[in-house]
C-alpha positions in Angstrom: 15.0 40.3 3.7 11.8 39.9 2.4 11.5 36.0 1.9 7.7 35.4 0.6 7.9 38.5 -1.9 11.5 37.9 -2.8 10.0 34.0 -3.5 7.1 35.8 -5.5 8.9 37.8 -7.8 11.4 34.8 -9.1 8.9 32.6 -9.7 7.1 35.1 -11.8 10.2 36.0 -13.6 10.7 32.7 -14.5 7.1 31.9 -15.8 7.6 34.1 -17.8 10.8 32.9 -19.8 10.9 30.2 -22.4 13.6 27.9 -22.6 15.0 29.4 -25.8 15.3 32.8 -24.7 18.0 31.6 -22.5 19.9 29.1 -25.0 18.4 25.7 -23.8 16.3 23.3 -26.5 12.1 23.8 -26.1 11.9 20.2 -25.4 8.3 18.2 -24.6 5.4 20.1 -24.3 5.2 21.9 -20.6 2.6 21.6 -18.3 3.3 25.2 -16.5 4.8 28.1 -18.2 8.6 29.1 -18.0 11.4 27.7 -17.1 11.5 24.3 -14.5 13.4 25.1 -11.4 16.5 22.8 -12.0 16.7 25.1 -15.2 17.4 28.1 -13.4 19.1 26.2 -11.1 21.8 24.9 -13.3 22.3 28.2 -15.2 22.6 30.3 -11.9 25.2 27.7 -10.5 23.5 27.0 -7.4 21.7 23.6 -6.5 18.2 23.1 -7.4 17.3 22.5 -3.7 18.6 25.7 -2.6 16.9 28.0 -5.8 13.3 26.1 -4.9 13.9 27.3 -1.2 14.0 30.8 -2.3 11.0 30.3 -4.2 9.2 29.3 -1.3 10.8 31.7 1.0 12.6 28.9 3.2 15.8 30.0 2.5 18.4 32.7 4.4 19.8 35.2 2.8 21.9 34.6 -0.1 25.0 36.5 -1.2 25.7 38.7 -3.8 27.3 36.4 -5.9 24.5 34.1 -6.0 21.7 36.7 -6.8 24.0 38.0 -9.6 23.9 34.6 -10.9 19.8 34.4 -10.7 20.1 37.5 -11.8 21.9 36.2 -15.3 19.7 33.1 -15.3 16.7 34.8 -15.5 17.8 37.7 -17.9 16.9 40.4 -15.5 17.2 43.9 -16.1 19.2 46.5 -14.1 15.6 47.9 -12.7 14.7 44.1 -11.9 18.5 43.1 -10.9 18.3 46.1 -8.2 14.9 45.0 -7.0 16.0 41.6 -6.4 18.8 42.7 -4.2 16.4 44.8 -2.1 14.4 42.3 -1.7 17.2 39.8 -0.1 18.2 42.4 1.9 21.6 43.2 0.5 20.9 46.8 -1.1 21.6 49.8 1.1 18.8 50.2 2.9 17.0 54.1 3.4 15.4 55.8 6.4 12.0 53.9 7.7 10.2 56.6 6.6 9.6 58.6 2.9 10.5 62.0 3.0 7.6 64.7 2.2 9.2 67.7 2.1 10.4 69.4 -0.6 14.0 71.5 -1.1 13.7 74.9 -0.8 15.8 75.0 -4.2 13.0 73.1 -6.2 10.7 75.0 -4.4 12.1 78.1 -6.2 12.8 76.3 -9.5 9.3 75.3 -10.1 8.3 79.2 -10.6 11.4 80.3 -12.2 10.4 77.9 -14.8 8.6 79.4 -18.1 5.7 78.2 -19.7 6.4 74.7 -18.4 4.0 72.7 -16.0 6.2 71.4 -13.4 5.3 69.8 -10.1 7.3 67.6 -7.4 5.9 63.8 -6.5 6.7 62.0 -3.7 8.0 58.5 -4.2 4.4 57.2 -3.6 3.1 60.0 -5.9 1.4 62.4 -3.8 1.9 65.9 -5.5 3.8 68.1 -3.0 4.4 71.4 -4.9 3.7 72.6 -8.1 3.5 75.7 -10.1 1.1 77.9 -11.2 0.5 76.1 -15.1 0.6 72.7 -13.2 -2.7 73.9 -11.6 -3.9 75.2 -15.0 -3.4 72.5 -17.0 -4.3 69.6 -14.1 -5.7 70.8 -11.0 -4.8 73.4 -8.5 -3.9 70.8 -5.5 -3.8 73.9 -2.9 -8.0 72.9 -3.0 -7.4 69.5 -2.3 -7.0 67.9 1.1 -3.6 66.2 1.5 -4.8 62.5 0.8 -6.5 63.6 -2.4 -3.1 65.0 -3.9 -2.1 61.3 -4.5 -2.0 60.7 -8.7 -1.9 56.9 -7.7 -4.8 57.4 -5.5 -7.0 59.3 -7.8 -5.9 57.2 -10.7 -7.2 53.9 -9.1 -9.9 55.3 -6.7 -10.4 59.3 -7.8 -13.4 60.9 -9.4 -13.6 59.9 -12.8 -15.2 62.1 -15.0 -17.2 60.6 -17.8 -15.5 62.8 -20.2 -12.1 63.5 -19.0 -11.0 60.9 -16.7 -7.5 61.5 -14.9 -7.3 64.8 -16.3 -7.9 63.7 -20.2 -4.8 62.1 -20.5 -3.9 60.1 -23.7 -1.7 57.4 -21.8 -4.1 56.4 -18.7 -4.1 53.0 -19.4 0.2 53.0 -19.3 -0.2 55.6 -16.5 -1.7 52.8 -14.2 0.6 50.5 -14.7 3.7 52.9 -14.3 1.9 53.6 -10.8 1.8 49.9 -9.8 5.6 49.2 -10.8 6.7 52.3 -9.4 4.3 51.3 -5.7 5.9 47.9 -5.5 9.5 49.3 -5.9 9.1 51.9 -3.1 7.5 49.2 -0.5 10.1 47.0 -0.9 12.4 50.5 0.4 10.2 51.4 2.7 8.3 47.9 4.2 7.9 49.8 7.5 6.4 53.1 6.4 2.3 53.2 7.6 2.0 55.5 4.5 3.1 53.2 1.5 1.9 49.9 2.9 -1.5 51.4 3.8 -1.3 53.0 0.3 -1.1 49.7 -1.5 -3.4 48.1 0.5 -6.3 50.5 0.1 -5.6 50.6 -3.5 -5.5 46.4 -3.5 -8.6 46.5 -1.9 -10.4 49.2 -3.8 -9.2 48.4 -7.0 -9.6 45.2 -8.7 -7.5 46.6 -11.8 -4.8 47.6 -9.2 -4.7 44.2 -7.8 -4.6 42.6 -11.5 -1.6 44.6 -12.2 0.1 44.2 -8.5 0.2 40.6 -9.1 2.4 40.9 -12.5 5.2 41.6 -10.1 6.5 44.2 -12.9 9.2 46.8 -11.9 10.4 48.6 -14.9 8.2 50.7 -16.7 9.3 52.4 -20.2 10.0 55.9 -20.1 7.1 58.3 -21.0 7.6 60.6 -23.7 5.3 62.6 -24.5 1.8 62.9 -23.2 -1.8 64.5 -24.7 -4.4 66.5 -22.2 -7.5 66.8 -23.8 -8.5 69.6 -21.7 -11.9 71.1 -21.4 -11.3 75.0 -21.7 -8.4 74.3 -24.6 -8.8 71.4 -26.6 -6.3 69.0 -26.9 -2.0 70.0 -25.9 0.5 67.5 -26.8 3.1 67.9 -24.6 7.2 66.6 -23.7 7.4 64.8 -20.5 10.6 64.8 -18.5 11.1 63.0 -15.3 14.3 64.4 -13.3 14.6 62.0 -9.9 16.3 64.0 -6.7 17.4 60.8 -5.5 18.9 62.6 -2.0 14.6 62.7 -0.9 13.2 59.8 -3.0 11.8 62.5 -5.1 10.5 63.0 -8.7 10.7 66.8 -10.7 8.0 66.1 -13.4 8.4 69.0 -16.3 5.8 68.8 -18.8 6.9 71.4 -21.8 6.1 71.8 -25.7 8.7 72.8 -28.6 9.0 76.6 -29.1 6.7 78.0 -31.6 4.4 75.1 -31.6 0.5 75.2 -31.2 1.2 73.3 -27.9 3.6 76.0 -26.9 0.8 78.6 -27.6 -2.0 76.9 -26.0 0.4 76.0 -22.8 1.1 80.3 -23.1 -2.5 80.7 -23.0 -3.2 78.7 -19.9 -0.6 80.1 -17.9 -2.7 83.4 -18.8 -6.0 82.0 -17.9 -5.0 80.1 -15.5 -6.8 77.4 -13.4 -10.1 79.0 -13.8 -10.6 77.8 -17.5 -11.6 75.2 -16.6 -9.2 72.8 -16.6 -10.0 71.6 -12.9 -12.5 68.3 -12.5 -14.6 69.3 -10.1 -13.6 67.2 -6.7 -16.9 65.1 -6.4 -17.7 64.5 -10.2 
């Protein structure tokens, strides 16, 4: 159970209600935003004494029945609702450690796919395998040292080029975020792994627009769609963005594709001729 975060993240859901998104009468003007304490207190079932211990981390462990309740009471989503319980310490809990390697399977997969840029990410986003048009489209990661394979890394911390910064993607702004929300969920599965605490930390400290969005406390982020590469050797590619998760490793299959017979779906076919040497690579140190 982690007390002080678990503390954290109701108070910032509730700061974040009003009172008539949850049925109760706006009343006098607030001096703080969100719902008071007793509020969520009362619609929860539980005594106000015990709901402001939580808040301040002073309290044990509470029981399912009582998080579903502060779950209602604060109108949190499933994503939210499961973070909560990992957070109290009453979700099945993984191995200390994320898991780095890939299935052999995907390993196969990822070639077998055609024109489709597909690459595996670990669940703090390093990229551990990928495909040839993966390297074409983004960067061929067989260059890169192991620590510079991390898309959170390089998206808070990486070489920015003027022109094309994180690969001349459309979304980087919602990319960012997505990172964030995606780095708090895996600490709070993996609070003892050196790799994602040290991750967040270095980003926390290197980052001030990391630490802006770290402190939002978000956990859900929308799905992604589709995403545009403006890329240097080929103009701009729209493209379809799939996410598959192997939940057995904590993984992510990331397929970007384009519609058959589209000018996306040509200028993906061209790439996967030219390959990573069009140009499509920021150069490491730009």
């Amino acid at each position: 159970m982690d007390k002080q975060e678990l503390g954290s993240f109701l108070r910032s859901r509730r700061e974040r209600l009003r009172p008539q998104d949850v049925g109760l009468p706006p009343g006098a003007r607030r001096r703080t935003p969100g719902l008071r304490r007793e509020e969520v207190a009362v619609l929860a079932h539980i005594s106000t004494e015990y709901y402001v211990r939580l808040e301040q981390g002073r309290a044990p462990r509470p029981s399912g029945e009582v998080l579903a309740g502060i779950a209602g009471a604060l109108r949190l989503t499933d994503a939210e609702s499961d973070h909560l319980h990992v957070l109290a310490g009453t979700a099945p809990s993984r191995s200390g450690l994320h898991r780095r390697d890939v299935r052999p399977s995907i390993l196969a997969l990822l070639e077998r796919l055609p024109q489709t840029a597909a690459f595996v990410t670990s669940a703090v986003f390093e990229v551990l395998a990928w495909n040839d048009l993966t390297a074409a489209l983004m960067e061929d990661y067989g260059e890169l040292a192991p620590e510079d394979r991390n898309l959170a890394r390089r998206a808070f911390l990486g070489p920015q080029h003027p022109e094309a910064p994180l690969y001349g993607i459309s979304d980087a702004a919602e990319f960012r975020h997505h990172v964030v929300m995606e780095l708090r969920a895996a600490l709070a599965r993996y609070p003892e792994d050196p790799a994602v605490t040290g991750l967040v930390a270095e980003l926390r400290d290197g980052s001030s627009e990391f630490a802006r969005l770290w402190e939002l406390r978000d956990v859900q982020a929308a799905p992604t769609l589709t995403k545009t590469f403006r890329h240097p050797a080929v103009g701009q590619v729209t493209v379809d963005c799939d996410a598959l998760a192997l939940t057995d490793r904590d993984q992510r299959l990331v397929l970007y594709s384009a519609p058959a017979g589209s000018r996306d779906a040509e200028t993906l076919a061209l790439l996967g001729v030219v390959g990573a040497d069009a140009g499509g690579v920021l150069p490491r140190n730009a």
